[in-house]
C-alpha positions, -999 to 999 in steps of 0.1 A, spaced: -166 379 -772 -188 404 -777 -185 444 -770 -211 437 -738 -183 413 -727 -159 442 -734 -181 464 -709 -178 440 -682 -141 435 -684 -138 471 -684 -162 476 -656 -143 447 -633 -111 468 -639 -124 495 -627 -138 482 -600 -105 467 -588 -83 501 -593 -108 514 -566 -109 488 -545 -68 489 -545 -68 535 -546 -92 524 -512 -70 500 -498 -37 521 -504 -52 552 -491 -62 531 -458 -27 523 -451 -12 557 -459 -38 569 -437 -29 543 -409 10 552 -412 10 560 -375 -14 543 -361 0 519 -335 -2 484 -340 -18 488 -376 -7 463 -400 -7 472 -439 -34 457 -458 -25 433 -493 -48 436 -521 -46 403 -543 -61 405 -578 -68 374 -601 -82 371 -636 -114 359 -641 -119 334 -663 -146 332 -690 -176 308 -678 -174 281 -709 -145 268 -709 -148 250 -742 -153 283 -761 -119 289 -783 -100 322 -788 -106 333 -752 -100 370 -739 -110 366 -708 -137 381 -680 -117 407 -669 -101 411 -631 -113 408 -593 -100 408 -559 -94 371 -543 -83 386 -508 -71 416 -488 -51 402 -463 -29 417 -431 3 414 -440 18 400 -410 44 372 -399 31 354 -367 67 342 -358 84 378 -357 53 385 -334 52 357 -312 90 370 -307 83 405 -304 58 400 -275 83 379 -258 110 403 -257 82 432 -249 75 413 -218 114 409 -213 121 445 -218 90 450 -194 105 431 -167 141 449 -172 129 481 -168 107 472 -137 137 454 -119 158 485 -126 138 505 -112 128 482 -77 172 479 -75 173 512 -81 150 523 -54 163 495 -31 199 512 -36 190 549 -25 168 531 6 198 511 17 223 548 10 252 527 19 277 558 6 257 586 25 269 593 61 238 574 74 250 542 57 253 513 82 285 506 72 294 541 87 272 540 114 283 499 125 323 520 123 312 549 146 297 527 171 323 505 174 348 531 173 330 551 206 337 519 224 370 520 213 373 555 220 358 549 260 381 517 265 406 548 266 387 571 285 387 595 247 347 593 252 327 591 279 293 572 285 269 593 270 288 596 234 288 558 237 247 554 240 242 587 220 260 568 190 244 536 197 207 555 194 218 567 163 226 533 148 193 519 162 174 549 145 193 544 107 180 503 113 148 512 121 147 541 94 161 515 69 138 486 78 105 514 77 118 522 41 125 487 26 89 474 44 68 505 30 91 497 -8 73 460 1 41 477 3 43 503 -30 48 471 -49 21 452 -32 -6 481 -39 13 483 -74 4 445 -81 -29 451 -68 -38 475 -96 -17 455 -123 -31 424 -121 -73 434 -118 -56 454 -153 -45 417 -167 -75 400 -160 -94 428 -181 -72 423 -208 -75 385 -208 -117 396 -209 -108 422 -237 -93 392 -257 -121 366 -252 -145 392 -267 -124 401 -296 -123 363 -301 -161 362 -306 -166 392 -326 -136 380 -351 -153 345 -352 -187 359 -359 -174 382 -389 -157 349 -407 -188 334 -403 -205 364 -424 -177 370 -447 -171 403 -429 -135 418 -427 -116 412 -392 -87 430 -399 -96 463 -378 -108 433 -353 -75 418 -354 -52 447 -354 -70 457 -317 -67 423 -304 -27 424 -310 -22 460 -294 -42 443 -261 -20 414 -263 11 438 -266 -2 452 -236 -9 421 -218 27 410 -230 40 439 -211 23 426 -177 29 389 -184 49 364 -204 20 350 -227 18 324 -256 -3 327 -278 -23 299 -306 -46 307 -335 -73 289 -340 -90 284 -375 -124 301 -366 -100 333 -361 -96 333 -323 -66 333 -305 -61 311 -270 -41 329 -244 -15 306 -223 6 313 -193 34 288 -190 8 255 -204 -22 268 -183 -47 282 -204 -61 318 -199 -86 325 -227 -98 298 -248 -120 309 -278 -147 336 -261 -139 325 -231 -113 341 -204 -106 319 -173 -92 349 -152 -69 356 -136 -62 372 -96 -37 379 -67 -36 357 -39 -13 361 -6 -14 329 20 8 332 53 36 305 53 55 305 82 46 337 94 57 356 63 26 370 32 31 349 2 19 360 -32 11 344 -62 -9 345 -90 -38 322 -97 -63 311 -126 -98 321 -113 -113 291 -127 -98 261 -109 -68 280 -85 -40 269 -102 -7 290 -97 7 305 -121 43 306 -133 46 343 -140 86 346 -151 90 381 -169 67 411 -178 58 440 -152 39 413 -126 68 393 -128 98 416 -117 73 430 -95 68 396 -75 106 386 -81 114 421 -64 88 416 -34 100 380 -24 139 384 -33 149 417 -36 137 440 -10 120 405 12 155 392 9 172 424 23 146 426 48 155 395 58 195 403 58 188 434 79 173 418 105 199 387 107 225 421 110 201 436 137 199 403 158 238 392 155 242 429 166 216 426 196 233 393 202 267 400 205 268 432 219 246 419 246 261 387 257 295 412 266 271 437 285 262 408 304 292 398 318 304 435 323 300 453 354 318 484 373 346 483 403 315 482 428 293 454 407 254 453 401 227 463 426 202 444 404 196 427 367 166 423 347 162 403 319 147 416 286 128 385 276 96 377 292 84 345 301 48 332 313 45 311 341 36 282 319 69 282 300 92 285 328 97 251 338 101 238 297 138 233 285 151 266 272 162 246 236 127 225 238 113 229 204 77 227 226 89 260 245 75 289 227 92 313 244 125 304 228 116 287 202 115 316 172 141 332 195 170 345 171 199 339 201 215 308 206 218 290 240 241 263 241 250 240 268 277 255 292 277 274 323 284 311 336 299 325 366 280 347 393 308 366 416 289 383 447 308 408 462 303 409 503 299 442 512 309 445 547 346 419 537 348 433 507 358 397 493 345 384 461 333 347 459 324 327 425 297 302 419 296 284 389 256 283 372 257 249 347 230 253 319 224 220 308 210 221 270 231 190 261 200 170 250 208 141 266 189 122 292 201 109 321 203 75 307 221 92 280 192 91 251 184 119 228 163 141 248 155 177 263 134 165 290 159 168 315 176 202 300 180 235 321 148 252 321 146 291 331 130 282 365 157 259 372 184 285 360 164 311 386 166 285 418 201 281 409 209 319 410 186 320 437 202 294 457 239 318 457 249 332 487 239 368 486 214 369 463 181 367 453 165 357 417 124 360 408 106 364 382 90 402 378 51 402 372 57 408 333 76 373 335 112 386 331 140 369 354 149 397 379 184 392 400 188 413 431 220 414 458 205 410 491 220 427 525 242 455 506 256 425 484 266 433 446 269 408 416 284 402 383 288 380 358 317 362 339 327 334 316 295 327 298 300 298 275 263 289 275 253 325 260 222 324 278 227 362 293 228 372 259 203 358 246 177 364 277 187 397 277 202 400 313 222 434 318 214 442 280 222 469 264 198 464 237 164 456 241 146 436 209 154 404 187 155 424 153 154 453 130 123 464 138 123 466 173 161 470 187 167 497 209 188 509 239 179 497 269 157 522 282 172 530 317 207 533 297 188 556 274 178 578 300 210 578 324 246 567 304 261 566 338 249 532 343 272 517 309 293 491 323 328 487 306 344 464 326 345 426 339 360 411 363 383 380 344 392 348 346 421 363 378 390 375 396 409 407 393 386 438 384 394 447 347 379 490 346 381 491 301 376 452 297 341 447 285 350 483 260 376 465 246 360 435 240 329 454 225 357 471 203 369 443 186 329 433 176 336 448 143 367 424 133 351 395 147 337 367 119 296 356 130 286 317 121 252 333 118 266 356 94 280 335 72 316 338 88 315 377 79 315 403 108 290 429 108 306 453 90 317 429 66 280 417 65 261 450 51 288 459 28 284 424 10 245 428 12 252 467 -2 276 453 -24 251 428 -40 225 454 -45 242 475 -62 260 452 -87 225 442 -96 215 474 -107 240 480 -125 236 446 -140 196 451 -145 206 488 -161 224 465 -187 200 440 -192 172 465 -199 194 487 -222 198 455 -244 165 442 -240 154 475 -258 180 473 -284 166 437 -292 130 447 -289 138 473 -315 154 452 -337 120 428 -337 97 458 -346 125 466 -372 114 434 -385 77 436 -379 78 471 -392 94 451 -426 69 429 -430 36 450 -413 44 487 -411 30 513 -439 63 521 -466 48 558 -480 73 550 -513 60 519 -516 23 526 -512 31 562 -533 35 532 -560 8 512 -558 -9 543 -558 2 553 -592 -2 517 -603 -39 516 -594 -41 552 -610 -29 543 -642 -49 510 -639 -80 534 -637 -73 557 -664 -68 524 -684 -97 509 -680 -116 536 -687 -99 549 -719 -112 513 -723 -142 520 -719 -146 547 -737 -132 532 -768 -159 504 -765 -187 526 -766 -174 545 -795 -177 510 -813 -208 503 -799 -226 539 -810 -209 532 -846 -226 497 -842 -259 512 -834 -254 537 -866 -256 513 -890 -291 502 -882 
C-alpha cells in the first residue's frame, strides 16, 4: 500500500466523522421535535479492491446506512392505545355533559320534581292543597321534561356538527398519507433519504389514530396502506376516502361512516369518531329514548285516572286529545293498518268502561256498561281484528246512552256531551282506552317533547277532578287524588316493573356510574399510553448523554484521521526530498 492509499484511507475517515458530527447534531437538534425519530449512522470498512494482494491494510471506512431507529411493533401499539385514550377522554366528556344535563341532584331533578307532584296530589286528597298548587306543580314537571329533552336533543346535535368537522378532517388525513406514500416511493427510487418523509407520515397517522382505530402495513416500495377494521383506506398513493352518512330507519337519523369508493360501512370502534357515534346512538339517543318512555307512562297513567274522575255534580262535556280523520274512524283501534294508533305509546286492551249519567231533574244515577272489543278474534273465532271495536263504533255506543250525545269535533277528536241538563262520568276502565285517547286528560301529548297540561286546566284549576264515583256508585270527593297519589309506588310493565320514580333514578343512576367508570378508563388509558411512548421514546427519542458521546466519538475520530493525515504528507514531502 502506498502513501496515496494512505491519503484515501485518511480522507474516507474523515469523511465519515462528518457525516456522523452531521447526523448527531441533527438529532440533538430534533430533541423536541414531535414525532422525530433519532437517526443511526452505520459505518463498515472498505475493503481493498484485489483481493489476492497479501498483507492488506485496508481502504479505509464509509457509511453503509443511516437508518430511523424505530420499532414498528411498539408503534403499531402506541397508535392503538392513542386512539383508545382518544375515545376515553371523548366518552368522559359526552357522560360528563349528559350528567350535568340530566342534574338529577339539583332541585330541578325529575326525581324531585316526579316526588312534588305526586306529593300535591297527596296533599289535595286531604284538602292540604288546593287545585291550583296541583296544576302549578304539574307545569313545572312538564317544563324540567321539556327542558331536559331540549338539552339532551341539542347535546345530540353538538356531536352531530362535531362529527361533521372530524370526519371531512379524517378523510384529509387519509389524502395527507396517500401523498406521503408517493413522495417516499419516489425518493427510494432515486436513492434519496425518506426519513424527514417518514417521520411526517407517522405524526399524520398519530393524528388520524386519535380520530380512528387504524392498522397499518408497510409495503417494500416504502408506502404504508391504511386499514379500518379489513377495509382498506389508502393503498400505496391512493386514499379511498372516507365520509358521514345519516339514513332514516324507522323514523329515527342513523349515522355511520362509509368508504367513498364503493359505500362500505365502516366499523369505527375507538378514537374521537368512535365515542362520538357510540355517545350519539347509546348514550344521550338512549336517554332520549328513556325520557320519553318516563314522559308517556306518565301521560298514560296519570291520564287513564283523570278519566274516570269527576266531581259531586259530574261532567258537562269531554273531549278527547287524540285526533282522528274520518278515514280512520271505522279501522280497529289495535289494527296494525290504523295509523292513528298504530305508533301510539298507550295501550288499549280489550275490556270495557262504565258511563254513569246523572238525571238532572231525579237526581238518580244510571250505569251503562261500553264493551271495547280488541280481543282479535273473529266471530268464527279466527285470529283477526276485522271485527274489533273501532272508535266510531265506541262513539255510537256512547252515543246510543240515555242522556248523552257523542261526535266527533271538526279536528277529529271524540267529543261527549250530557244532553237536557244531564251530567256524565266515567268508571272501571279495564280497556284503558280513556287513557290512552285522551278523554278528560290531564295531560295533553304522547311524549317528552310535547306533554303538557291540558290547556283549559292550565288556564282555570277549578275544573281538576279528584273524585270517582266507585264500584258502590257512591260519590267518592278525594278518590281519583288518592289514586293519583299512589302513582309513584306503583311498578309500570312498560317500565320494566320500576315505577316512575324508580325509573329516572335507575336511568340517573346508570349515567353517572359510567362517568365515573369512563373517568377511570381514561385515567388508565393515559398511564398505558405513556408507558408505550416510554418505550418508543427508548428505542426512537434523542438521549443528549448518549448523543454528547457519539459526539465526542466522532470528534476524536476526526482529530485522528487528520493527525493521520498530516503524518502522511510529512512522509510524502521527505519522499519528494530525496529526488
Amino acid at each position: 500500500m502506498g502513501l496515496t492509499s494512505a491519503l484515501r484511507i485518511g480522507q474516507s475517515a474523515l469523511s465519515a466523522s462528518q457525516l456522523g458530527v452531521q447526523v448527531t447534531g441533527n438529532n440533538m437538534a430534533n430533541l423536541a421535535t414531535p414525532g422525530y425519530a433519532r437517526r443511526s449512522l452505520l459505518l463498515t470498512p472498505l475493503e481493498s479492491a484485489d483481493p489476492f494482494q497479501r498483507l492488506q491494510a485496508g481502504n479505509g471506512v464509509g457509511a453503509q446506512s443511516l437508518t430511523r431507529v424505530i420499532d414498528e411493533a411498539v408503534l403499531a401499539r402506541l397508535r392503538g392505545q392513542i386512539a383508545r385514550e382518544s375515545e376515553a377522554n371523548q366518552v368522559v366528556q359526552s357522560l360528563g355533559a349528559l350528567e350535568s344535563a340530566i342534574g338529577e341532584l339539583s332541585e330541578t331533578g325529575l326525581t324531585t320534581q316526579l316526588t312534588e307532584f305526586f306529593g300535591a296530589w297527596s296533599d289535595r286528597s286531604t284538602l292540604v292543597a288546593s287545585d291550583g298548587v296541583v296544576v302549578q306543580q304539574a307545569e313545572t314537571l312538564v317544563s324540567n321534561i321539556k327542558r331536559l329533552r331540549a338539552d339532551l336533543v341539542d347535546q345530540k346535535a353538538q356531536t352531530d356538527g362535531l362529527l361533521d368537522t372530524l370526519v371531512p378532517r379524517v378523510d384529509d388525513l387519509l389524502t395527507q398519507v396517500a401523498e406521503i406514500n408517493k413522495d417516499v416511493a419516489r425518493a427510494k427510487v432515486g436513492g434519496g433519504d425518506t426519513s424527514t418523509l417518514q417521520d411526517q407520515r407517522d405524526r399524520v397517522l398519530d393524528e388520524l389514530a386519535s380520530l380512528i382505530d387504524v392498522n397499518t402495513v408497510e409495503r417494500s416500495s416504502g408506502a404504508v396502506d391504511v386499514y379500518v377494521g379489513s377495509t382498506p383506506m389508502v393503498l400505496a398513493g391512493q386514499s379511498r376516502g372516507i365520509e358521514l352518512r345519516r339514513d332514516a330507519v324507522d323514523g329515527q337519523t342513523r349515522v355511520s361512516l362509509r368508504s367513498k369508493a364503493d359505500g362500505s360501512e365502516l366499523p369505527v370502534l375507538s378514537g374521537q369518531v368512535g365515542a362520538l357515534l357510540e355517545a350519539r346512538d347509546n348514550a344521550v339517543g338512549r336517554t332520549i329514548e328513556q325520557l320519553d318512555r318516563l314522559a308517556a307512562e306518565l301521560i298514560y297513567q296519570t291520564n287513564k285516572i283523570h278519566a274516570t274522575a269527576t266531581g259531586p255534580d259530574g261532567l258537562r262535556e269531554a273531549t278527547s286529545q287524540l285526533r282522528m280523520p274520518p278515514e280512520d274512524r271505522a279501522l280497529p283501534l289495535n289494527g296494525p293498518g290504523n295509523p292513528s294508533t298504530a305508533d301510539l305509546p298507550f295501550e288499549i286492551r280489550n275490556g270495557s268502561f262504565l258511563v254513569h249519567v246523572r238525571n238532572p231533574v231525579s237526581g238518580t244515577s244510571e250505569a251503562t256498561r261500553i264493551e271495547v272489543d280488541l280481543d282479535g278474534l273473529g266471530d268464527d273465532s279466527s285470529a283477526t281484528t276485522v271485527d274489533d271495536a273501532s272508535l266510531e263504533a265506541i262513539r255510537q255506543a256512547l252515543d246510543n246512552v240515555e242522556g248523552v250525545r257523542a261526535d266527533f269535533t271538526a279536528d277529529g277528536r271524540l267529543r261527549i256531551r250530557g244532553e237536557n241538563g244531564a251530567r256524565f262520568s266515567f268508571s272501571e276502565d279495564s280497556s284503558g282506552m280513556l287513557g290512552a285517547i285522551g278523554m278528560n286528560a290531564f295531560f295533553e301529548g304522547t311524549g317528552a317533547d310535547d306533554i303538557a297540561v291540558r290547556q283549559d286546566l292550565a288556564d282555570d284549576p277549578a275544573r281538576l277532578q279528584v273524585g270517582r264515583i266507585g264500584a258502590d256508585g257512591e260519590f267518592r270527593e278525594n278518590a281519583a287524588a288518592l289514586d293519583m297519589a299512589k302513582l309513584q309506588d306503583r311498578g309500570f310493565e312498560a317500565l320494566g316493573g320500576q315505577g316512575l320514580n324508580g325509573f329516572w333514578a335507575t336511568v340517573a343512576g346508570d349515567v353517572g356510574a359510567q362517568t365515573d367508570a369512563a373517568l377511570t378508563n381514561a385515567e388508565a388509558a393515559a398511564v398505558v399510553r405513556e408507558s408505550i411512548e416510554a418505550q418508543r421514546a427508548a428505542v426512537s427519542g434523542v438521549s443528549l448523554d448518549e448523543e454528547a458521546i457519539n459526539l465526542v466519538t466522532y470528534q476524536q475520530a476526526y482529530q485522528g484521521a487528520a493527525r493521520f493525515i498530516s503524518v502522511v504528507d510529512q512522509l510524502h514531502q521527505e519522499l519528494l526530498s530525496i529526488f
